[in-house]
N, C-alpha and C positions, 0 to 999 in steps of 0.2 A: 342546588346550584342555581345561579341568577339567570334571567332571561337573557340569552345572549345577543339577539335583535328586540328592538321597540321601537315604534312609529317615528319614534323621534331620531331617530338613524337612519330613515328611508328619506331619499329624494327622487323625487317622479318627474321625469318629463322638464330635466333644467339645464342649463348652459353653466358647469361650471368651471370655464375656461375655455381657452383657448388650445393646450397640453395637456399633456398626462399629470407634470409636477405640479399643474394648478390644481387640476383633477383629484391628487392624493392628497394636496395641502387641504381644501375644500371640505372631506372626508374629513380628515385627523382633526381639524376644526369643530366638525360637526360630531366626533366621539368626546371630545375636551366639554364642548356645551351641554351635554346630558350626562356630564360628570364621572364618564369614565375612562378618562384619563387626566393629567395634571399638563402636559405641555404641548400644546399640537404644533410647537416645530418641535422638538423632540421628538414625537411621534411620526413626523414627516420627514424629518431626518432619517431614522433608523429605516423606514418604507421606500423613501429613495434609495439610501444606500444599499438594499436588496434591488430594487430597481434594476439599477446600473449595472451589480453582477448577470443579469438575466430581466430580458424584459417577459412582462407577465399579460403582456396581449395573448388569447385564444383563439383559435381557429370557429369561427360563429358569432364574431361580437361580444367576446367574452371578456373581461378583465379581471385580474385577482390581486391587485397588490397587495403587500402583506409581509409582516414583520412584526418580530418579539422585543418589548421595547419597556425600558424601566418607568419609560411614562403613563403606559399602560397601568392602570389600576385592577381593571376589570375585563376578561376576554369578550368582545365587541365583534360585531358587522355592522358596516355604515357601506347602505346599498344606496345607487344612485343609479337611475334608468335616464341617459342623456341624451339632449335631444338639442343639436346636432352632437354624434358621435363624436371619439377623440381618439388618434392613435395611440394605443400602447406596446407597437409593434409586431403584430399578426399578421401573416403573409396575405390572409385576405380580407384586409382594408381594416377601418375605424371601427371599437368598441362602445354600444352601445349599453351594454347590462357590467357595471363594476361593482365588484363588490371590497372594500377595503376589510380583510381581516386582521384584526390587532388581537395580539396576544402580550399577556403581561412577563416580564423576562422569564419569570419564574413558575410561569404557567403550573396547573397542576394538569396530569396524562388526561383526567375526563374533560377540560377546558378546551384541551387541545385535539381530542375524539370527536369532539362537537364539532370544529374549524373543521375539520378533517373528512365529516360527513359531507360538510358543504361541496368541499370542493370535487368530491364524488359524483354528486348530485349535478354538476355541473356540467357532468358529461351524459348524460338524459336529456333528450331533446324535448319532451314532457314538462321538465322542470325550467326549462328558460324560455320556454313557451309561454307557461304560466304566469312567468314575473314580467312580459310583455303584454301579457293582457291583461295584469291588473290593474286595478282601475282606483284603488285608494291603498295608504301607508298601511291600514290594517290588514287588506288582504297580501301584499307581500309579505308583511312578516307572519301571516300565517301558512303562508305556503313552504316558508324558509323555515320554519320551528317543523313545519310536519315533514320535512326535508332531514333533519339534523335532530330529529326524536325528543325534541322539546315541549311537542302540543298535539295529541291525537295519534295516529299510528307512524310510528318510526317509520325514514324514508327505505323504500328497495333498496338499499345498497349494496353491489355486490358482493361484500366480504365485510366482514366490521376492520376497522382502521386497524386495529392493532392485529390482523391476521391475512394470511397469504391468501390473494386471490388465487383461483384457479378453474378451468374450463377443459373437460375434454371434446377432442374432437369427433362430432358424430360424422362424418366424413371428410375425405382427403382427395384431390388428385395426385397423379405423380409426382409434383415437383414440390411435394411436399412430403413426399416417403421417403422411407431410409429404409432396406431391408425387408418393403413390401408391409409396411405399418408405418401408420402417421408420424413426423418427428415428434420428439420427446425434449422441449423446451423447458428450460428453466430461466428467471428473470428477476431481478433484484432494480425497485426503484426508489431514489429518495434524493431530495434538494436539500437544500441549505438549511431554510427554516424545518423541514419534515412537515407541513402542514398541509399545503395547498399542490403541490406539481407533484409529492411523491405519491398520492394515491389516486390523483386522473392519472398518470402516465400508468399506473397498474391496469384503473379499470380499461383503458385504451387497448393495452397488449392486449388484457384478458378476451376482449369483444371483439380482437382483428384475429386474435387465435382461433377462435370459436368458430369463426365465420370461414376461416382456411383450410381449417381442418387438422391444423398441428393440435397435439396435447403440451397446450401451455398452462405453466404455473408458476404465478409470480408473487414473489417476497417484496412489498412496502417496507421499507424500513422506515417508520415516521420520529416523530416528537415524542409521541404519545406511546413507544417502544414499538416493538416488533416480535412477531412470532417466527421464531427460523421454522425453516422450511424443513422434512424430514431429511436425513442424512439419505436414503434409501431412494428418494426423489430423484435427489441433486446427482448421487452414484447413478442412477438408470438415464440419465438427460444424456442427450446429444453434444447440446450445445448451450451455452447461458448467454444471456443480456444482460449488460451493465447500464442500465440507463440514469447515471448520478451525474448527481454533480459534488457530493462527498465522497470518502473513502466508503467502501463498502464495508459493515461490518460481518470480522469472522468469514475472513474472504478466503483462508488456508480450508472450510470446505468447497470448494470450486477449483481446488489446485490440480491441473492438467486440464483442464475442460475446454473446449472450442471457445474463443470468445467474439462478442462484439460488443463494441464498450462506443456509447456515445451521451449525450447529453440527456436529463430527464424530461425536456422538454419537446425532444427527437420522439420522446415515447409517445407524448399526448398528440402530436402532428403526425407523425408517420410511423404509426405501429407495424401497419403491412411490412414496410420498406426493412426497418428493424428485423421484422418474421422471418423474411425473406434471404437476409445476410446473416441470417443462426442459423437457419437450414441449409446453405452452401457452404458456412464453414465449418459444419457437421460432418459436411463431406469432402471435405478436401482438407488431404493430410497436412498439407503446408500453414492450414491458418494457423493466427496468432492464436495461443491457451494462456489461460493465467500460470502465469508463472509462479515457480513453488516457494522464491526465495521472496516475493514482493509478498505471497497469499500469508507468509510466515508473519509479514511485519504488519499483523493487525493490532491496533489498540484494545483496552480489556472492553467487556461488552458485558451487554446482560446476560448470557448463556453462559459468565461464567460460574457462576453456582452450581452447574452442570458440569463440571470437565473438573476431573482431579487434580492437587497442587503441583504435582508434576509436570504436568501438560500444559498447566496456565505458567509456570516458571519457565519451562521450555518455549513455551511462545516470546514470552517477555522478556528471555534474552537475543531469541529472533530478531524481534521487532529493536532491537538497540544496535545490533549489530550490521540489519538491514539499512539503516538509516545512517550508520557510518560511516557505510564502505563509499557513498561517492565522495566524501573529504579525503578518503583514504586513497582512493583510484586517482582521483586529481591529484592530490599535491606526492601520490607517488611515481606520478611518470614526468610530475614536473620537477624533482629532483635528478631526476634520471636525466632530465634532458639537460637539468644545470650542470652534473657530468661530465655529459658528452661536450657541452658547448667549453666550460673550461674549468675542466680535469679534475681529479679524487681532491685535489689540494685547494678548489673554490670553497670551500666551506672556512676557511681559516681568517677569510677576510670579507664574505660575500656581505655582511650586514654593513659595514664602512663602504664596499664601493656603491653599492645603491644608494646610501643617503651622501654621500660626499662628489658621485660623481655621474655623469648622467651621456647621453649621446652626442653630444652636443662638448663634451668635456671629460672623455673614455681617460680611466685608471691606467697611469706611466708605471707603476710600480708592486713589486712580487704578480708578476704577472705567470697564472700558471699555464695558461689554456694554449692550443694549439693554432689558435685561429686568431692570436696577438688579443690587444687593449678591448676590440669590437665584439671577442669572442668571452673574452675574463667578464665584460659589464651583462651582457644578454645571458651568460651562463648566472650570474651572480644573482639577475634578476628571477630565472626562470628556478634556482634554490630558493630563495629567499620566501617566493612565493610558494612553492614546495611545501614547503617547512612550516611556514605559516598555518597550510592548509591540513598538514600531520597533525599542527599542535594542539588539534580541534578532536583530533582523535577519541582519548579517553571522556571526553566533558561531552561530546555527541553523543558516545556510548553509553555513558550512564543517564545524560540526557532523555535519553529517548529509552532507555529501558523503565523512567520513571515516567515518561509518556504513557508507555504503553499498559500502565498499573492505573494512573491517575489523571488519563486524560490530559489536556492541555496544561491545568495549574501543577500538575510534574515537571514540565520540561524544567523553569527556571530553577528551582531546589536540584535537578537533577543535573543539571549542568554546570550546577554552583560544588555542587557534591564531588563531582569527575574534575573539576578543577581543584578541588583539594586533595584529590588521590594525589594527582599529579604532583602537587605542592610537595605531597609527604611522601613522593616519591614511591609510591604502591601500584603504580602502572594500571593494567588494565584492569586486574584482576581489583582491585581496589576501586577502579570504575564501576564494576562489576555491582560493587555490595555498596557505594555508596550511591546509585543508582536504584537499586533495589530496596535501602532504606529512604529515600528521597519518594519516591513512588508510594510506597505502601502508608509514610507519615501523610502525604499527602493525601492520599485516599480516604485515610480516617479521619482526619479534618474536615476534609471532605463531605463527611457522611452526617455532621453533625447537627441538630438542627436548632439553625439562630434566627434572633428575630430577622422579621420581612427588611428594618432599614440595613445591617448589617450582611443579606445577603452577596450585592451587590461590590461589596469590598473582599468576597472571600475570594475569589478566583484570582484576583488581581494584585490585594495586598496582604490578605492575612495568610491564606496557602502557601503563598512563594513566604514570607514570612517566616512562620514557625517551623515549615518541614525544611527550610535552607539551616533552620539555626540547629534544628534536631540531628539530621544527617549530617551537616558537616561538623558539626560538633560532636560528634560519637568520633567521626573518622580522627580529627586533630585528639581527640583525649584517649580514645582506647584504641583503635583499628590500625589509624594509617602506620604505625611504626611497626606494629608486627607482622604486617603485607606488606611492607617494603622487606621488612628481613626474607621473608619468603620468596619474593620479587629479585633481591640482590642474588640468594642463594642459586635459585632456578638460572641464570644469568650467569651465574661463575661456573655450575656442573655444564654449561650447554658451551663456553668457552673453552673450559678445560678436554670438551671431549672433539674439538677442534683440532683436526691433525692426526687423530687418532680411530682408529677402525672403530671406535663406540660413535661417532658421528652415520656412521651407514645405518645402526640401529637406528638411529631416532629419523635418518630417513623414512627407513622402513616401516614405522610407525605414522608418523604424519603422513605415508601415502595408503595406507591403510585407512586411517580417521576420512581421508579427504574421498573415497570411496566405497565408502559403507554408507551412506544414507543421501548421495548424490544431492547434495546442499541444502542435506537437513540439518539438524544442529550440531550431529557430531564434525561435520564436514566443517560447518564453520564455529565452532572451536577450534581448531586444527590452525583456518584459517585465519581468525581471531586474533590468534597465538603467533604468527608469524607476521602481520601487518604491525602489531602493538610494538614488535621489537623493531620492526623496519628501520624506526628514524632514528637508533643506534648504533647502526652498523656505520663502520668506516673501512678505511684501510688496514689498521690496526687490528681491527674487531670484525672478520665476516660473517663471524657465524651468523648474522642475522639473514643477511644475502643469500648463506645456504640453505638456510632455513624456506625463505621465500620462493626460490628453486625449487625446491624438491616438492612444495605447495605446490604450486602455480603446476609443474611438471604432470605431480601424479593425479590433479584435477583434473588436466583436458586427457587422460585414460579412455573412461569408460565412453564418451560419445563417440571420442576419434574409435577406438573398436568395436563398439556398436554400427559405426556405418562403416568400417573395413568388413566386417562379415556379414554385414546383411545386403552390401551393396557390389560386394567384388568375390568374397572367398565364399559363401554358401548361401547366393539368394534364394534357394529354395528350402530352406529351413525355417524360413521367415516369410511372413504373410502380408501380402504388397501395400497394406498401410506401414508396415514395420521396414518395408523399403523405403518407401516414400520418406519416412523418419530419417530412414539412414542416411539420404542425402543431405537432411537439413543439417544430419547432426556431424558432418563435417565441417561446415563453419560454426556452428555452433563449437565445437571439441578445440578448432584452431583457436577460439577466441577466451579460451578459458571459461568454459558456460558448461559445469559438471552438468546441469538440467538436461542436458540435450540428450541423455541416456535414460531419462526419469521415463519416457513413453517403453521402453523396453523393460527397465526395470519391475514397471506396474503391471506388465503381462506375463513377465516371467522371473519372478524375484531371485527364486532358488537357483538358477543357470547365471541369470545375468549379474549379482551384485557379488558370488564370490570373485564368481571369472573377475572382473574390474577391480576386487582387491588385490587379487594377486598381480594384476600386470600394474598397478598401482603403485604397490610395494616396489617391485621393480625397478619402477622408475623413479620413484624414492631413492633408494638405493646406490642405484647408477648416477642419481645429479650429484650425491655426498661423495660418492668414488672419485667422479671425475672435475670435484671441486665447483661447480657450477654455481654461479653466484647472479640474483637476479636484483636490481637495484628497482623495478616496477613491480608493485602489489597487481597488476592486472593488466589483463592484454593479449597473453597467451604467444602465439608466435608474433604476432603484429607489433610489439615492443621487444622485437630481436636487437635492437641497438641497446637496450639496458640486460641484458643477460651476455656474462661472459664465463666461459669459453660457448658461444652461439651452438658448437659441434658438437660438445659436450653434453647439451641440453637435448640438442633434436637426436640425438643417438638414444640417449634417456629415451627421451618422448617414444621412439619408433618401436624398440624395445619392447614398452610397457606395453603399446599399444597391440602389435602382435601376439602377445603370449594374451593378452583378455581377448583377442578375437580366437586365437587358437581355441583356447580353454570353452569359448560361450559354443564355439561350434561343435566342439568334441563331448561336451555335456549334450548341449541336443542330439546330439545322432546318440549317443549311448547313455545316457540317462532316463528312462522312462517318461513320461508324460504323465502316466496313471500314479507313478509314485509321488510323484511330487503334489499331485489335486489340492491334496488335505492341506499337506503343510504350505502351500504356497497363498491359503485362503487369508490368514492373520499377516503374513509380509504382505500381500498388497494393499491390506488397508492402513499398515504403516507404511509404506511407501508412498501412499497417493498423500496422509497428512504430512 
């Protein structure tokens, strides 16, 4: 590998500029002049444009700007020691030690372990001492090579780039115990590029930990990969840190944990502070946890090679499904409300009164709504957009299930893919697999290795490219016509049994699905299943409506009876975090948020997730009884104006809800504790995934 600094990239003791933009242009100038790169506004483009998301001033007169860029030829440092400083936005005051990291787009992981060292080293007050008191080009770039393991003994650095820092603590005061022993921290750091802020904000936790006396230990996730952390770590923490400013990856191991989530830059400034608000939300039952239905919608990572085809397919319809539901949630309350505003019969005409008539010159004619011409145009508007926002449904879904296989050059084949389901009339389920072929064509394309000028076109034009024409061309020639047949059929037996006692069945079954794994995949399968038909039901046609009832119903179950008997019928069967819970998880239950039983679930699987099937079932059962029909995918009781008969639902609800608290209390007082040890050790580690 090439020297990554030389003399001729050092500037000592110079003015250059007035800004920072002058400052990075100067730089990228001076990488272009010793030939390792091809355009220095190119390069100073792509170094701004990181800029701007996040300014890269340090706390000490430090600067790092820095960016992965096609002009880049060769991975680079162009250090400049300036005199007068320059602000790059550091709370305290002008940067005088900058150093620009350029990396070439396509960097290779040791180019970018190198970058990566630096920016380590930069949190050593030893190491920026030294480039202040050099005294020639040569000796900073030898202090920089012995820094970044290019020339003489590799730098101290705490942890190598591509692995979890960690520090235990040799002592603690109280306000850092939990249970009479140091907190038990865990932390995940990484920015944009993964170069430069996601491994100072590690060393920073790692060193404000140390010094506390918490047992912290932090995950870097860089450029240059990442080593997860053990699973057995992350289970024994208290609490976790998000300090990104990307998605975290394989963020479903973290699901339940205390969190505090802020920017990666928060890490390298104020690690204490950070320390401080994971140890108080360790211990207060109320904080924010990762949630189990966002931790589901991770994109594929490198640990997948690790995790069976099962588990990476169960994810990967998570993560499409997760990314659905707010088109789904919107444009399904805003139909609801087109509805309400003017009546089951606005659908017959709503796309003519939007484009033909406006506030200003409100619809005289088939006027159906209750509230006259003011009421038919705002009802007409508030479908139209509805419906809009549905039609995005299946091409989201598969969209983002080809996301979550192939990274970003997924989406467009996968979106492209779900809008041919649609075309060929194969609904969701046809989203489903042409989402999943969109994904995996793309991956492999993906993987294949082309020359260095052709890189640069794969993400952009040849990915979306061949896996659009591969996917949706299986679907148009072999797939779509025989999942629609399967599509049409599933649709006429769930019609036909409309009106008749086999409709309670399948109640009873979707409130089953929707409380057995508290909004894990079988839950939203269930739910999947009834949003996908949503924008088909009418007047004619409810079963969709009942369908979404008896969903929506037998979901808020298990929290609303988790906090009926942990909080009212037997709080002393329960242990006053698992109160604490119960209160939250009354709004939680009203809102439709099955998670809100996930903390009872994880401590007591074997008690608490039959008890919730059966009053689940119940109330399954009772919305199909009593005809209950809900025109909003989500909301829970707070979209009482789109659920009708309103009585019929909350009778359901109250139902279901009392026979799961009956049953979870009647199980603990008569169920053993000892009998269950064994078998409750394998449900809670499917529970917490």
């Amino acid at each position: 590998m090439s020297q990554t600094i030389t003399p001729g990239l050092v500037s000592l003791d110079v003015d250059l500029g007035a800004d920072k933009a002058a400052v990075i242009r100067a730089l990228a100038e001076r990488v272009v002049a010793q030939g390792r790169a091809t355009d220095a506004e190119g390069l100073f483009a792509d170094a701004w444009a990181r800029e701007q998301k996040d300014e890269t001033g340090l706390p000490g007169g430090i600067a790092i700007p820095h960016a992965k860029s096609a002009a880049v030829s060769e991975a680079s440092l162009a250090f400049a020691r300036l005199a007068p400083g320059v602000d790059f936005g550091a709370g305290d005051g002008p940067a005088d030690l900058v150093f620009l990291i350029a990396a070439p787009a396509g960097a290779a992981e040791a180019h970018l372990a190198v970058l990566s060292k630096l920016a380590r080293s930069l949190m050593q007050d030893d190491f920026t001492a030294g480039l202040r008191a050099a005294v020639t080009h040569e000796d900073v770039v030898a202090i920089v090579r012995r820094a970044i393991g290019e020339e003489g003994a590799p730098a101290a650095a705490p942890a190598p780039a591509d692995a979890p820092a960690s520090s235990a603590a040799p002592a603690a005061d109280d306000t850092v115990l939990i249970d009479g022993r140091p907190a038990r921290i865990v932390a995940v750091t990484s920015c944009a590029t993964g170069i430069a802020h996601t491994f100072m904000a590690a060393d920073a936790l790692t060193a404000s930990g140390k010094s506390s006396g918490v047992d912290l230990t932090v995950e870097p996730q860089g450029s240059s990969g990442y080593q997860a952390l053990p699973q057995s770590v992350i289970d024994d923490a208290d609490a976790v840190i998000f300090a990104t400013d990307v998605d975290v990856r394989e963020l479903q191991r973290f699901a339940g944990k205390p969190v505090v989530r802020s920017g990666v830059k928060r890490g390298i400034e104020q690690p204490a502070a950070l320390i401080a608000e994971a140890v108080a939300a360790a211990k207060n039952p109320s904080a924010p946890r990762v949630n189990a239905a966002a931790a589901a919608a991770t994109s594929a990572s490198a640990s997948d090679a690790n995790i069976g085809w099962g588990a990476r397919i169960q994810r990967i319809l998570l993560t499409g499904v997760s990314y659905m539901i707010p088109f789904v949630a919107g444009g399904g309350l805003l139909i609801a409300l087109g509805f309400a505003l003017g009546g089951y019969e606005v659908t017959a005409n709503a796309a003519n009164v939007i484009t033909q008539n406006s506030l200003w010159d409100l619809p005289t004619e088939d006027i159906t709504s209750q509230f006259g011409p003011l009421g038919q145009y705002l009802g007409s508007v508030m479908f139209m957009i509805g419906a809009t926002s549905m039609g995005f449904l299946v091409s989201a879904l598969a969209g983002y299930i080809a996301f979550a296989i192939a990274d970003r050059p997924g989406i467009a084949p996968g979106f492209v893919a779900g809008a041919v389901a649609v075309l060929m009339d194969a609904g969701f389920i046809g989203g489903i697999i042409g989402g999943l072929l969109a994904g995996f064509v793309a991956a492999a394309i993906g993987r294949l290795d082309v020359p260095r000028w052709l890189r640069g076109l794969m993400p952009v034009v040849i990915i979306p490219l061949v896996a659009s024409i591969v996917a949706s061309g299986l679907m148009i020639l072999f797939l779509g016509r025989p999942i629609a047949t399967l599509m049409d059929a599933l649709n006429v037996w769930l019609t036909d049994l409309a009106g008749t006692s086999g409709i309670v069945l399948v109640g009873v079954i979707l409130g089953l699905m929707m409380c057995f794994d508290l909004g894990g995949p079988i839950n939203k399968v269930a739910y999947a299943f009834a949003v996908a038909g949503l924008a088909a039901g009418s007047a004619e046609n409810p079963t969709p409506y009942l369908i979404m009832a008896a969903v929506m119903a037998a979901g808020m179950v298990p929290p609303l009876a988790m906090a009926l008997a942990s909080t009212l019928l037997a709080r002393d069967l329960f242990t006053p975090v698992e109160r604490e819970n119960g209160k939250a998880a009354w709004l939680l239950g009203a809102s439709f948020i099955s998670e809100g039983a996930i903390p009872f679930a994880a401590a007591d699987p074997l008690r608490v997730i039959p008890a919730s099937m059966v009053g689940g079932a119940v109330t399954g059962a009772l919305t199909m009884v009593f005809g209950v029909q809900s025109l909003a995918p989500h909301g829970g009781i707070f979209v009482f104006f789109a659920i009708n008969p309103i009585w019929g639902f909350l009778i359901a609800l109250v139902a279901g809800t009392v026979v799961s608290a009956l049953v979870v209390v009647a199980l603990k007082k008569w169920v053993g504790r000892k009998e269950l040890m064994q078998a409750e050790a394998p449900m809670q580690a499917a529970v917490a995934v």
